[in-house]
Structure formats: structure tokens, C-alpha cells
Predicted model as a PDB file, atoms N, CA, C, CB and O in Angstrom, pLDDT in the B-factor column:
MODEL        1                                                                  
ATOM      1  N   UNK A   1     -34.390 -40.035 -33.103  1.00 64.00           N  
ATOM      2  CA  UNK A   1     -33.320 -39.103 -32.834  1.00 64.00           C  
ATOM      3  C   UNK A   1     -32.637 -39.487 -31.524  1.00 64.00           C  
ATOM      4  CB  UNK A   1     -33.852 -37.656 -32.780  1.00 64.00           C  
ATOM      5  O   UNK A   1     -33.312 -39.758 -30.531  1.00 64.00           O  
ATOM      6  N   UNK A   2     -31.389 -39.512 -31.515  1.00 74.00           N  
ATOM      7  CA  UNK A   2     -30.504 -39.857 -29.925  1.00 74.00           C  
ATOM      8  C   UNK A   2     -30.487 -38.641 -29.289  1.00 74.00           C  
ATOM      9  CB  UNK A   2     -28.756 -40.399 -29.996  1.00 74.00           C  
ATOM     10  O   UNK A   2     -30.426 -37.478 -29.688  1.00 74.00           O  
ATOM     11  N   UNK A   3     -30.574 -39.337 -27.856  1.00 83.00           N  
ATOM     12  CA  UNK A   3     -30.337 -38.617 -26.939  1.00 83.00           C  
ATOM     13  C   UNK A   3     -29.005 -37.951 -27.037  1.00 83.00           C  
ATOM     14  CB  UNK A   3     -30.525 -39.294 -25.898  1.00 83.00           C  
ATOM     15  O   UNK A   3     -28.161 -38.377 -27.825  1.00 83.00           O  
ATOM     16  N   UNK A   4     -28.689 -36.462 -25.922  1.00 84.00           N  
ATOM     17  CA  UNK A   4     -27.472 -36.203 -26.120  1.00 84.00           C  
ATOM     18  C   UNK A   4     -26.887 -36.885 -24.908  1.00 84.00           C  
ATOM     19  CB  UNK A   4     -27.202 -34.761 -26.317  1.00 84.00           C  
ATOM     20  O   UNK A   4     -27.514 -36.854 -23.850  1.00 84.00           O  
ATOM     21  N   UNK A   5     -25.741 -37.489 -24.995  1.00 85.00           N  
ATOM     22  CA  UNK A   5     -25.271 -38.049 -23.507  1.00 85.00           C  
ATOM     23  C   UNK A   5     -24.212 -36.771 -22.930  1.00 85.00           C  
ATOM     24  CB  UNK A   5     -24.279 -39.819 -23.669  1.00 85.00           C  
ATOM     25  O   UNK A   5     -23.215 -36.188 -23.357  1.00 85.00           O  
ATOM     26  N   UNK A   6     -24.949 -36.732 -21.881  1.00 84.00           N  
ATOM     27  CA  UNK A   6     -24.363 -35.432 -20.865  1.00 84.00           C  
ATOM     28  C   UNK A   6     -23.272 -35.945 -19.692  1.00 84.00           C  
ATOM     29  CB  UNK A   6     -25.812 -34.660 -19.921  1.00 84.00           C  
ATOM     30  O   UNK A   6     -22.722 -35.314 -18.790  1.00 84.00           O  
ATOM     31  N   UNK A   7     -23.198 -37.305 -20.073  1.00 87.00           N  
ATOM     32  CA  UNK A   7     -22.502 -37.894 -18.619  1.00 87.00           C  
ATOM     33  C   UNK A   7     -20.610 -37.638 -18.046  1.00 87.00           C  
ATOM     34  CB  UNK A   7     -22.716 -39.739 -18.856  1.00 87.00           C  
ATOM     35  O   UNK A   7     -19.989 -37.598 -16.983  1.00 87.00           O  
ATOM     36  N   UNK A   8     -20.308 -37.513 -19.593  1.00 90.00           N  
ATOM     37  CA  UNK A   8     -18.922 -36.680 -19.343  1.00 90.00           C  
ATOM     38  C   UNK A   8     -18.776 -35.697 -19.775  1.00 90.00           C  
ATOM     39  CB  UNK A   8     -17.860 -37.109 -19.690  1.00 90.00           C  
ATOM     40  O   UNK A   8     -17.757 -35.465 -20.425  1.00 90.00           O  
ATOM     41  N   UNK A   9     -19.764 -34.727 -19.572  1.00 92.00           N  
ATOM     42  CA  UNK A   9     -19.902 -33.307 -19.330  1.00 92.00           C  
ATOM     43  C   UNK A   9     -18.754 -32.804 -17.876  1.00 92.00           C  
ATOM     44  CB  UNK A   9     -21.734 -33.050 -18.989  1.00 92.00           C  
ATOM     45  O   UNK A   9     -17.650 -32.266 -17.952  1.00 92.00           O  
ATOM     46  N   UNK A  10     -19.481 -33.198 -16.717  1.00 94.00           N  
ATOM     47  CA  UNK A  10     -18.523 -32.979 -15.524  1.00 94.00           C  
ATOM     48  C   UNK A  10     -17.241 -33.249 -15.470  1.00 94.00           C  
ATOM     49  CB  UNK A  10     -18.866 -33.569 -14.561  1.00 94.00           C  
ATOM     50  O   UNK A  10     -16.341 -32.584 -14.958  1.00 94.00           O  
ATOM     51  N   UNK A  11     -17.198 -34.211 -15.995  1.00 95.00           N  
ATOM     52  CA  UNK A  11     -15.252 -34.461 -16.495  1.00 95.00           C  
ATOM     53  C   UNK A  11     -14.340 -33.504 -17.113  1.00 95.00           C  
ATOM     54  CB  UNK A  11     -15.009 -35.556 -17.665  1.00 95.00           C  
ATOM     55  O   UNK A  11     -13.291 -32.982 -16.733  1.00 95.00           O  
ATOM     56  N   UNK A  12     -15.238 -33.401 -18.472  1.00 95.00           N  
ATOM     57  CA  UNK A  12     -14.591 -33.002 -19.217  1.00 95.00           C  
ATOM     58  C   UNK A  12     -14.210 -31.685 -18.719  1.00 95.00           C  
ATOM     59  CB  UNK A  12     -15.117 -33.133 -20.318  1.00 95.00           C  
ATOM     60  O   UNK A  12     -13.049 -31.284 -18.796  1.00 95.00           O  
ATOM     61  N   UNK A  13     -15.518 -30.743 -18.016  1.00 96.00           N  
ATOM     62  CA  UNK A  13     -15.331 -29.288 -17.488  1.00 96.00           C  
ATOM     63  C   UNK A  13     -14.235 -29.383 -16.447  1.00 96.00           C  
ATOM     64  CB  UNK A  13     -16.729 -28.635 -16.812  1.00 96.00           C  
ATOM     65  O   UNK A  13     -13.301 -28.584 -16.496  1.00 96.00           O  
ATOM     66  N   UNK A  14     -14.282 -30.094 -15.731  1.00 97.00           N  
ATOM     67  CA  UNK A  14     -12.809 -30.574 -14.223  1.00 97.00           C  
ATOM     68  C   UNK A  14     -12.022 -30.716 -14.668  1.00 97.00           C  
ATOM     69  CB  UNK A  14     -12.649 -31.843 -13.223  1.00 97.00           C  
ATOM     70  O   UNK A  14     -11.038 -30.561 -13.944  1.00 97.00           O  
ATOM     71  N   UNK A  15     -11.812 -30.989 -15.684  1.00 97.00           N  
ATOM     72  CA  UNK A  15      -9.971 -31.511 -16.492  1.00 97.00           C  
ATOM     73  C   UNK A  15      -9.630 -30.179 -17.107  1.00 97.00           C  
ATOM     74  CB  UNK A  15      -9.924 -33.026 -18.150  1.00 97.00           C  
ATOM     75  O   UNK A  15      -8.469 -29.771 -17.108  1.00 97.00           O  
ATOM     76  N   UNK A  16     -11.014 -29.236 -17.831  1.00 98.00           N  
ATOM     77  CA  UNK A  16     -10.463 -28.600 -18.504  1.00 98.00           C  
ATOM     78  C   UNK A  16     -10.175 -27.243 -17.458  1.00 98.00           C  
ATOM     79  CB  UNK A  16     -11.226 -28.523 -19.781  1.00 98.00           C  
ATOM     80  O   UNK A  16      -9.361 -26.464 -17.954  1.00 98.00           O  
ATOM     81  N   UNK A  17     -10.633 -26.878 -16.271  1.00 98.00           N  
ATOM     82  CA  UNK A  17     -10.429 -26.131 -14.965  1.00 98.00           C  
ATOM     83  C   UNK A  17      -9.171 -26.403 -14.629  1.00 98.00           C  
ATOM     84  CB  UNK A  17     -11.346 -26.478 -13.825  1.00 98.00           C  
ATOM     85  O   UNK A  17      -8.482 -25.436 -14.306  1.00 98.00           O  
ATOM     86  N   UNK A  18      -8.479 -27.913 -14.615  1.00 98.00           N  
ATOM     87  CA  UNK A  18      -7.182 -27.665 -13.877  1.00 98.00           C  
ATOM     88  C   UNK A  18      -6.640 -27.820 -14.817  1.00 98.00           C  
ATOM     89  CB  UNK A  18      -6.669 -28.384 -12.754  1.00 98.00           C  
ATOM     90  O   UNK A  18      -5.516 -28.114 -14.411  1.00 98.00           O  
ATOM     91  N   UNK A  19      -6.603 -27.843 -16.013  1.00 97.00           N  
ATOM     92  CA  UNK A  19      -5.501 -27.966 -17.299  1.00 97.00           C  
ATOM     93  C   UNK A  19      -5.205 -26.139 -17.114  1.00 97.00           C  
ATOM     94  CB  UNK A  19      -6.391 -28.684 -19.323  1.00 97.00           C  
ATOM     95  O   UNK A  19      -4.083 -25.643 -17.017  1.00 97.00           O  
ATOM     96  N   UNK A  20      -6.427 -25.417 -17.102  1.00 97.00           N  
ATOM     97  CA  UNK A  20      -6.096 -24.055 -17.576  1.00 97.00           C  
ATOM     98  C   UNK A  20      -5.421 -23.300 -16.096  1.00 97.00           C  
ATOM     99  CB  UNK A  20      -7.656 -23.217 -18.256  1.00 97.00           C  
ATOM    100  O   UNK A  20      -4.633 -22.357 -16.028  1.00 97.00           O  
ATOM    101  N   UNK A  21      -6.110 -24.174 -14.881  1.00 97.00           N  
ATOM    102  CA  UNK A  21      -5.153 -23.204 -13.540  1.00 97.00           C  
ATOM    103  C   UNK A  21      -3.497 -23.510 -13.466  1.00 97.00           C  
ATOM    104  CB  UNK A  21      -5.786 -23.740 -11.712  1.00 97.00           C  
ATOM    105  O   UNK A  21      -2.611 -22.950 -12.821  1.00 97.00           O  
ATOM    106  N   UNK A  22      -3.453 -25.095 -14.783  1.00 97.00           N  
ATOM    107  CA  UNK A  22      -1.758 -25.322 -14.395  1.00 97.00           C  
ATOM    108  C   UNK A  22      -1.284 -24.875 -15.129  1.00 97.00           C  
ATOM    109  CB  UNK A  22      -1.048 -26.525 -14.283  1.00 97.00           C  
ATOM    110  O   UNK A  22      -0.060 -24.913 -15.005  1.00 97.00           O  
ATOM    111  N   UNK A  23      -1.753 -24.238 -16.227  1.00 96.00           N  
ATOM    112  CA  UNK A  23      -1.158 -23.621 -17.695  1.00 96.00           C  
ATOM    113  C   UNK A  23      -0.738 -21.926 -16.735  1.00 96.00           C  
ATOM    114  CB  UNK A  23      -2.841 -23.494 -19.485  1.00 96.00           C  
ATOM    115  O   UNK A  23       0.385 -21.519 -16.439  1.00 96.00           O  
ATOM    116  N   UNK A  24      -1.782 -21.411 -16.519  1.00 95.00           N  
ATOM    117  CA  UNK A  24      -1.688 -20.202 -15.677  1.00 95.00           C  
ATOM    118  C   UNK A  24      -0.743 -20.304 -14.181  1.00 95.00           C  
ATOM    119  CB  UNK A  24      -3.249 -19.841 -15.337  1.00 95.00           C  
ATOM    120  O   UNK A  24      -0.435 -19.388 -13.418  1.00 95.00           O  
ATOM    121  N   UNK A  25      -0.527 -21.304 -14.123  1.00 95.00           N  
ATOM    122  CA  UNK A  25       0.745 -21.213 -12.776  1.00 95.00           C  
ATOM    123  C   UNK A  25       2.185 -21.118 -13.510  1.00 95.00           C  
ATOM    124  CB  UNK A  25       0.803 -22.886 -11.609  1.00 95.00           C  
ATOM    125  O   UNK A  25       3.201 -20.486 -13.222  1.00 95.00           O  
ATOM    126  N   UNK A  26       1.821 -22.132 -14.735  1.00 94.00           N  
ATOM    127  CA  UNK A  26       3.751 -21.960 -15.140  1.00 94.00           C  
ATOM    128  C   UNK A  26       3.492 -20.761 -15.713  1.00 94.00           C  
ATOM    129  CB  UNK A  26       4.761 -23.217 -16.434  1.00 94.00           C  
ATOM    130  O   UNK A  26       3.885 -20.170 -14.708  1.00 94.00           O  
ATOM    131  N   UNK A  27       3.148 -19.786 -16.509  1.00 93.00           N  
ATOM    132  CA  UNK A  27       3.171 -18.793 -16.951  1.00 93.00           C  
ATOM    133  C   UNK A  27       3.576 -18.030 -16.053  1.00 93.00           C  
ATOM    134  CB  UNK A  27       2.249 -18.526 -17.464  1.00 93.00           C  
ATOM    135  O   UNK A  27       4.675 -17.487 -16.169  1.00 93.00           O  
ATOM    136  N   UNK A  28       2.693 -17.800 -14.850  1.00 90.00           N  
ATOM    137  CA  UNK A  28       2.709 -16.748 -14.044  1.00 90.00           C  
ATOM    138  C   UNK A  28       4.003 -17.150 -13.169  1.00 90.00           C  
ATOM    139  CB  UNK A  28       1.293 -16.533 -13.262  1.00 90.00           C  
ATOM    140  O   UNK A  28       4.294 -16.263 -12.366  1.00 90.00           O  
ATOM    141  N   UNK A  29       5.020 -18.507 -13.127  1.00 90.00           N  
ATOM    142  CA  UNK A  29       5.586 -18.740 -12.367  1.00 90.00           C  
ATOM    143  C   UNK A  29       7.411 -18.212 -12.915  1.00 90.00           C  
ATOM    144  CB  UNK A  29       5.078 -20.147 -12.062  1.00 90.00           C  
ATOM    145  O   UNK A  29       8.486 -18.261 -12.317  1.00 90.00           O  
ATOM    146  N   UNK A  30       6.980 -17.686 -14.455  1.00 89.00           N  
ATOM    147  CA  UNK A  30       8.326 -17.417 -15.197  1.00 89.00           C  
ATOM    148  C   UNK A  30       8.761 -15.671 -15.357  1.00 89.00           C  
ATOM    149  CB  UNK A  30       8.125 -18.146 -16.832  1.00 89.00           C  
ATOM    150  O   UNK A  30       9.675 -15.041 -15.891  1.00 89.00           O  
ATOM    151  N   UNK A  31       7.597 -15.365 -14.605  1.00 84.00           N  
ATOM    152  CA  UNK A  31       7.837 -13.764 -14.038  1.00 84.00           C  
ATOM    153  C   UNK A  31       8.872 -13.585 -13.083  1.00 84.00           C  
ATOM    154  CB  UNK A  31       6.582 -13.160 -13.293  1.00 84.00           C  
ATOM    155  O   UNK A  31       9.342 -14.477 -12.376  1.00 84.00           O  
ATOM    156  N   UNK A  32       9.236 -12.275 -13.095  1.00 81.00           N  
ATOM    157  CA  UNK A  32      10.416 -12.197 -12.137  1.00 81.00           C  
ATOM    158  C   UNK A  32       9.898 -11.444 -11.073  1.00 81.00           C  
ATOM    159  CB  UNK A  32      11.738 -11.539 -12.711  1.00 81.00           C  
ATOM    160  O   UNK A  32       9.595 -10.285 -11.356  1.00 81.00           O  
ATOM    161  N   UNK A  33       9.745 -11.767 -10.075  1.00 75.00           N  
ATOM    162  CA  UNK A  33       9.154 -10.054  -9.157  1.00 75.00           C  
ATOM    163  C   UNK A  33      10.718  -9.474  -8.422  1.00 75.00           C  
ATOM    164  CB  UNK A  33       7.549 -10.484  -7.272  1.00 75.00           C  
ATOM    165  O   UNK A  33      11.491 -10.195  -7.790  1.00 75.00           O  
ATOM    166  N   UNK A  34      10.888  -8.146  -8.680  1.00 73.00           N  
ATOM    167  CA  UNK A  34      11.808  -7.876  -7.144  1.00 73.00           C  
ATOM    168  C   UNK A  34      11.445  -7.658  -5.915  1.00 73.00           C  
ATOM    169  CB  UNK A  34      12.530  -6.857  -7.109  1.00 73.00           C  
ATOM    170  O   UNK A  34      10.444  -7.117  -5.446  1.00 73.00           O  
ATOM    171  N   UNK A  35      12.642  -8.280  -5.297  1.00 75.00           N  
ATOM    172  CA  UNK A  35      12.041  -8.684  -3.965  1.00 75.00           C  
ATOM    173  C   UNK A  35      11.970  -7.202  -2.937  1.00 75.00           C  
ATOM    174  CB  UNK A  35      13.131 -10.020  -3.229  1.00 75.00           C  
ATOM    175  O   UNK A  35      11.125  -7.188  -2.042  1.00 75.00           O  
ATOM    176  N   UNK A  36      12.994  -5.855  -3.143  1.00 74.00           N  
ATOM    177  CA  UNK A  36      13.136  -4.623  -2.700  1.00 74.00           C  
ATOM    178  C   UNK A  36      13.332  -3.793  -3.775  1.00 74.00           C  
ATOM    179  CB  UNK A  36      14.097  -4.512  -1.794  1.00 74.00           C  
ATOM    180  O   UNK A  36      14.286  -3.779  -4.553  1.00 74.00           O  
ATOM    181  N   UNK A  37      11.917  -2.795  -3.747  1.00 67.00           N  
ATOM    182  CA  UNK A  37      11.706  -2.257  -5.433  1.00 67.00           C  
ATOM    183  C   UNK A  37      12.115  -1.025  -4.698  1.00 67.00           C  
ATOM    184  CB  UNK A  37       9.926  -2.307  -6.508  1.00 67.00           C  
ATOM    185  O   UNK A  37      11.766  -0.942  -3.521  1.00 67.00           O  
ATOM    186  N   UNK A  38      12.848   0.004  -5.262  1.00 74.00           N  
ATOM    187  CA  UNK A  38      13.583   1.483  -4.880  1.00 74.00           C  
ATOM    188  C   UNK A  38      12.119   2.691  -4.755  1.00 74.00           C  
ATOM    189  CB  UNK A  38      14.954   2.050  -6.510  1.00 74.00           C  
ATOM    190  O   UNK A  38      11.767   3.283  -5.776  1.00 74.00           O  
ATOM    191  N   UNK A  39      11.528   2.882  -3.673  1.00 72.00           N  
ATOM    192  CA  UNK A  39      11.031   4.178  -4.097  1.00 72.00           C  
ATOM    193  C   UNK A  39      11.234   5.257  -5.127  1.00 72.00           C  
ATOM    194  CB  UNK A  39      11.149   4.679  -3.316  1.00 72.00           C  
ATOM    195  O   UNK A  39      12.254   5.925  -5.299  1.00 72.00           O  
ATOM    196  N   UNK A  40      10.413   5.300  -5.600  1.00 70.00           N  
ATOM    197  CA  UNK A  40      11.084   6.476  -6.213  1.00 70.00           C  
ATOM    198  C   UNK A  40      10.163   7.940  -5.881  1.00 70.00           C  
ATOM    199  CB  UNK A  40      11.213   6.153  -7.945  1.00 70.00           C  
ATOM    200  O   UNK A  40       8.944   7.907  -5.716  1.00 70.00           O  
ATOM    201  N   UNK A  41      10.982   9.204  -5.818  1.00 70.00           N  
ATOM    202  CA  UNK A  41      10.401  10.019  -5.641  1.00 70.00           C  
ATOM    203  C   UNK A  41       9.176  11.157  -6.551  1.00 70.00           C  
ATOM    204  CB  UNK A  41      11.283  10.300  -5.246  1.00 70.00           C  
ATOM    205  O   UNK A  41       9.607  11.563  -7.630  1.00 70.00           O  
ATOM    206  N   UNK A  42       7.758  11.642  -6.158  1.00 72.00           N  
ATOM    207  CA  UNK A  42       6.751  11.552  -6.547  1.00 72.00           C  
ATOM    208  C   UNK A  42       6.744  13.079  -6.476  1.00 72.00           C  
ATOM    209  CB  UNK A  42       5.840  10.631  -5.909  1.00 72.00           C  
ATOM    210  O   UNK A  42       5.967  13.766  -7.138  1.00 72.00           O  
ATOM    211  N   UNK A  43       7.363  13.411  -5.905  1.00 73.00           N  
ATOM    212  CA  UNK A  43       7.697  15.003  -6.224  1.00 73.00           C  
ATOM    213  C   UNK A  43       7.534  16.313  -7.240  1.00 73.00           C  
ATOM    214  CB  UNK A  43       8.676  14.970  -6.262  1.00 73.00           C  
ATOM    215  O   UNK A  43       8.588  16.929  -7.396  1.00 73.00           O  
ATOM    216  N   UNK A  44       6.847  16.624  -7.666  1.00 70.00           N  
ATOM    217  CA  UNK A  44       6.743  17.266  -9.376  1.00 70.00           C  
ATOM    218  C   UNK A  44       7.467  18.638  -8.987  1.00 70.00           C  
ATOM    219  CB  UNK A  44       4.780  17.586 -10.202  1.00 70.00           C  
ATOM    220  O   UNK A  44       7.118  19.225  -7.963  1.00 70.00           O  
ATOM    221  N   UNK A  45       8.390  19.103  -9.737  1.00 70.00           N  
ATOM    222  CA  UNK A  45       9.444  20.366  -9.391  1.00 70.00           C  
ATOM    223  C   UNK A  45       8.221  21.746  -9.479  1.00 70.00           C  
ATOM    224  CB  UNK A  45      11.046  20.529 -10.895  1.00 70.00           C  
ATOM    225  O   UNK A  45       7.195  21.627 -10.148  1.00 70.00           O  
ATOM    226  N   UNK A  46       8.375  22.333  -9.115  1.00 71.00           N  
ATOM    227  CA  UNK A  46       7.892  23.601  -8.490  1.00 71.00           C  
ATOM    228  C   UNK A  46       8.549  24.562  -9.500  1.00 71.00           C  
ATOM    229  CB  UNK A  46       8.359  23.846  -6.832  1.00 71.00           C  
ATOM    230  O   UNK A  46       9.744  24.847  -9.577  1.00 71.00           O  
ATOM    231  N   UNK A  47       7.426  25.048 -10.333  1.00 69.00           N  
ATOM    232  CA  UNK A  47       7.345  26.439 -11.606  1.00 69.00           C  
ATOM    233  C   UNK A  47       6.935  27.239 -10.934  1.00 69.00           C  
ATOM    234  CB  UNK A  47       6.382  26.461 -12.988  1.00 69.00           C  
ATOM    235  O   UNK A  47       6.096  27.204 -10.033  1.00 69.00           O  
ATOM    236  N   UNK A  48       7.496  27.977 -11.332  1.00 69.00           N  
ATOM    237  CA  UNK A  48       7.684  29.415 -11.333  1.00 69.00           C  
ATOM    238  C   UNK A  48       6.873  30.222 -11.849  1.00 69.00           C  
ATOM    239  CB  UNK A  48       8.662  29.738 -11.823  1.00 69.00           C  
ATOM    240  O   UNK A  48       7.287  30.822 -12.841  1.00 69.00           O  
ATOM    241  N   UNK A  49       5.497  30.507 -11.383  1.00 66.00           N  
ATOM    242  CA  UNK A  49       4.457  31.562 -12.315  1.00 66.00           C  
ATOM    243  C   UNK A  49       4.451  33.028 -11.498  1.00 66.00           C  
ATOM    244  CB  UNK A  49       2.570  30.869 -12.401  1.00 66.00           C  
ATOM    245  O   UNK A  49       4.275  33.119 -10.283  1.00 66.00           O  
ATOM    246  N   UNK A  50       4.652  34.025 -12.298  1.00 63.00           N  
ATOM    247  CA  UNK A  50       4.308  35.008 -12.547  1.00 63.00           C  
ATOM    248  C   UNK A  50       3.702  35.808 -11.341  1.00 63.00           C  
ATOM    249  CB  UNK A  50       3.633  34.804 -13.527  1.00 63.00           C  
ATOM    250  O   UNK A  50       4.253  36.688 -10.679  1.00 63.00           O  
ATOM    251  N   UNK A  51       2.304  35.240 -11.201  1.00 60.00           N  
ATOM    252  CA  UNK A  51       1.190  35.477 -10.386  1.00 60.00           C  
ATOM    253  C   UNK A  51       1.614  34.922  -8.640  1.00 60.00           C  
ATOM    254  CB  UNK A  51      -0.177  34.575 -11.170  1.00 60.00           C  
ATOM    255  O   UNK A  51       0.851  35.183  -7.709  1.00 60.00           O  
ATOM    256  N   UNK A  52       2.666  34.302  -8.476  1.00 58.00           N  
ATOM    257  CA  UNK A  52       3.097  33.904  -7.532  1.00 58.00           C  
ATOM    258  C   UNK A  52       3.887  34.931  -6.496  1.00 58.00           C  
ATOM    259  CB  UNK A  52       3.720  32.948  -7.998  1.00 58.00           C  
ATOM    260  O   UNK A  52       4.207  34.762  -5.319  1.00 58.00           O  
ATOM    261  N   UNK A  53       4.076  36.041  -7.370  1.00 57.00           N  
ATOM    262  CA  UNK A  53       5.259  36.902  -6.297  1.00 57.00           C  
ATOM    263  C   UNK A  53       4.729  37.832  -6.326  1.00 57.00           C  
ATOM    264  CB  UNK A  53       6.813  37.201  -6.578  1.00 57.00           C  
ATOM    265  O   UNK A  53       5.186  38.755  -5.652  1.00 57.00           O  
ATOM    266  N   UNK A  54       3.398  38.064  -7.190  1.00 59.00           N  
ATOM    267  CA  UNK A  54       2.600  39.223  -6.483  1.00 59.00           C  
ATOM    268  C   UNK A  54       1.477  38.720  -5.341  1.00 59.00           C  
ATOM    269  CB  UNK A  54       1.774  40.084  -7.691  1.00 59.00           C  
ATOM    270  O   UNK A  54       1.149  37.569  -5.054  1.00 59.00           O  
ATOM    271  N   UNK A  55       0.985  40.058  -4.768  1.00 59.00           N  
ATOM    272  CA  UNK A  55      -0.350  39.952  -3.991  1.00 59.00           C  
ATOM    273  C   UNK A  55      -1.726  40.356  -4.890  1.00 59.00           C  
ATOM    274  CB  UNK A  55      -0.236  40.995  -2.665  1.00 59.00           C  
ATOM    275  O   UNK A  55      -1.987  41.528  -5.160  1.00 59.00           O  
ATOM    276  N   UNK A  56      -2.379  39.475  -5.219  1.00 58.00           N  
ATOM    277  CA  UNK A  56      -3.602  40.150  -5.924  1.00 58.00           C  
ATOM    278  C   UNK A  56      -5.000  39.569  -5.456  1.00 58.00           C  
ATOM    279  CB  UNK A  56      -3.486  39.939  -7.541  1.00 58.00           C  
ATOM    280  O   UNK A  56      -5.074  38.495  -4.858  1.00 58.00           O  
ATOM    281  N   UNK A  57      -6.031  40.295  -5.745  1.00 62.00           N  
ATOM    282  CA  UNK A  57      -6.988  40.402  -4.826  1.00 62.00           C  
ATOM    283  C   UNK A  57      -8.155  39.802  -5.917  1.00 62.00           C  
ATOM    284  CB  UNK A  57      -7.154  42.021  -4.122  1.00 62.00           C  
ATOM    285  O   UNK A  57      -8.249  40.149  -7.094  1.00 62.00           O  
ATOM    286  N   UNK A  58      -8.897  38.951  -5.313  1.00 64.00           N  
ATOM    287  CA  UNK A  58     -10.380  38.489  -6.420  1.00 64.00           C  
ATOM    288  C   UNK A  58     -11.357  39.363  -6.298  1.00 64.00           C  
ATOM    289  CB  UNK A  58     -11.225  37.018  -6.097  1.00 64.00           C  
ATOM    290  O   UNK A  58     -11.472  39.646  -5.106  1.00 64.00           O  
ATOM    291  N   UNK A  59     -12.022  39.856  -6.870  1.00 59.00           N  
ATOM    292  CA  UNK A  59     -13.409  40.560  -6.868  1.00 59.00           C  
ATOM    293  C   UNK A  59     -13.708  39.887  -7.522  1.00 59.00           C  
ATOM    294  CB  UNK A  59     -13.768  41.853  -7.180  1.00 59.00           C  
ATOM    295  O   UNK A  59     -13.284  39.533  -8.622  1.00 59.00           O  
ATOM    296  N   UNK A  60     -15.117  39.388  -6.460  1.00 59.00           N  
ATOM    297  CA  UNK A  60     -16.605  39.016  -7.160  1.00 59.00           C  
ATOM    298  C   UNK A  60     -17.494  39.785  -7.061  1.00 59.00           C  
ATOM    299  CB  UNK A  60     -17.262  37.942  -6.751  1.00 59.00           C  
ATOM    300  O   UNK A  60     -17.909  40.341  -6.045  1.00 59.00           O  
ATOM    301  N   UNK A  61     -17.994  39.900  -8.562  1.00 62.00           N  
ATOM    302  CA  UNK A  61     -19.921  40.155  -8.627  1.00 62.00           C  
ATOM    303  C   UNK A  61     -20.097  40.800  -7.338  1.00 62.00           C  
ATOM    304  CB  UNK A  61     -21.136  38.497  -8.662  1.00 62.00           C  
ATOM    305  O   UNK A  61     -19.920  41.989  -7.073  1.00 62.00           O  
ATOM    306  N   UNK A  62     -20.510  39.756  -6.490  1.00 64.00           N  
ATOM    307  CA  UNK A  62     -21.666  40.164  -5.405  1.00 64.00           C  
ATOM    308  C   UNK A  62     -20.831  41.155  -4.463  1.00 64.00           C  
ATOM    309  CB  UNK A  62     -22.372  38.698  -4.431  1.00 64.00           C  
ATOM    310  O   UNK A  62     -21.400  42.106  -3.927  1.00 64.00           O  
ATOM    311  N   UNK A  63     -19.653  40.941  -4.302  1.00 56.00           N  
ATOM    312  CA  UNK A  63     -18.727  41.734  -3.228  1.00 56.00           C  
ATOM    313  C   UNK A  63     -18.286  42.763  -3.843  1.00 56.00           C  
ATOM    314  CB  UNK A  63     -17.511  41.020  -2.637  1.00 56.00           C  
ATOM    315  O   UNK A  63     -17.351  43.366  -3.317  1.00 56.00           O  
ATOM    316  N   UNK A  64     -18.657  43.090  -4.708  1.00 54.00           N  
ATOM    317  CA  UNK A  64     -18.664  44.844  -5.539  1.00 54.00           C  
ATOM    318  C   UNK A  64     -19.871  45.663  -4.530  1.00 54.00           C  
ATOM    319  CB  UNK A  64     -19.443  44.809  -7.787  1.00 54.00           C  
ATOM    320  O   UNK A  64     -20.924  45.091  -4.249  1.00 54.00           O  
ATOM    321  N   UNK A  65     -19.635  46.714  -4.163  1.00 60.00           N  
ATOM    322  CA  UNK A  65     -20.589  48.107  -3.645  1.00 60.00           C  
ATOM    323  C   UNK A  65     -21.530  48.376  -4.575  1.00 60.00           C  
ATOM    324  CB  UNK A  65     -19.785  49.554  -3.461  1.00 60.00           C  
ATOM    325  O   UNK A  65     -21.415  48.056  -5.759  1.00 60.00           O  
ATOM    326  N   UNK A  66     -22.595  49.031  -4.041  1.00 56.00           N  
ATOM    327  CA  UNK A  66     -24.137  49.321  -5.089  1.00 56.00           C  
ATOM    328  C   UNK A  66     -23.936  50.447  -5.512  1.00 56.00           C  
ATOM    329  CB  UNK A  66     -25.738  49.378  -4.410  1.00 56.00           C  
ATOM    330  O   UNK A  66     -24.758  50.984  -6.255  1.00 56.00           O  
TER     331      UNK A  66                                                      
ENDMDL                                                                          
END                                                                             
């Protein structure tokens, strides 16, 4: 039975490392970024509940009288 020859193992893995980091540069190089992106505002508008324009009071359990 033959041996397996392992000797262009290291090659083959190094070629195939920078084949895939240069494949991944032109890809990533055909993106557009902008260069001054607009804030935008994060603000959520303010509803209107009910329970807001009165005064009302919590009772708990324990803060009830015996």
C-alpha cells in the first residue's frame, strides 16, 4: 500500500489562504460606503395615555392598615 505524500499539503493550504483573502478583497472592494451618513433622529413621538393626566396612587398588600 503507498504512502500518502503530504509534501504539498503546505502549498496547497497557502495558495488556497491567499486565493480566498484576494477573492474577499475584490468583493468587499465593490461596496460603496458613505463617506458622511445623516443622523437620523431616534426620537419615538410621545402618546398620549389616559393615566397620564391623572394623579393616582398604588396600594400594596403590605401598605394596607390591619
Amino acid at each position: 500500500m503507498p504512502q500518502l505524500d503530504t509534501s504539498t499539503w503546505l502549498t496547497m493550504i497557502l495558495s488556497m489562504f491567499l486565493v480566498l483573502f484576494i477573492i474577499f478583497q475584490m468583493k468587499i472592494s465593490k461596496h460603496k460606503f458613505y463617506y458622511n451618513p445623516e443622523l437620523t433622529s431616534m426620537e419615538t413621538p410621545k402618546q398620549n395615555t389616559p393615566w397620564e393626566t391623572k394623579w393616582t396612587k398604588i396600594y400594596l398588600p403590605l401598605s394596607l392598615p390591619l
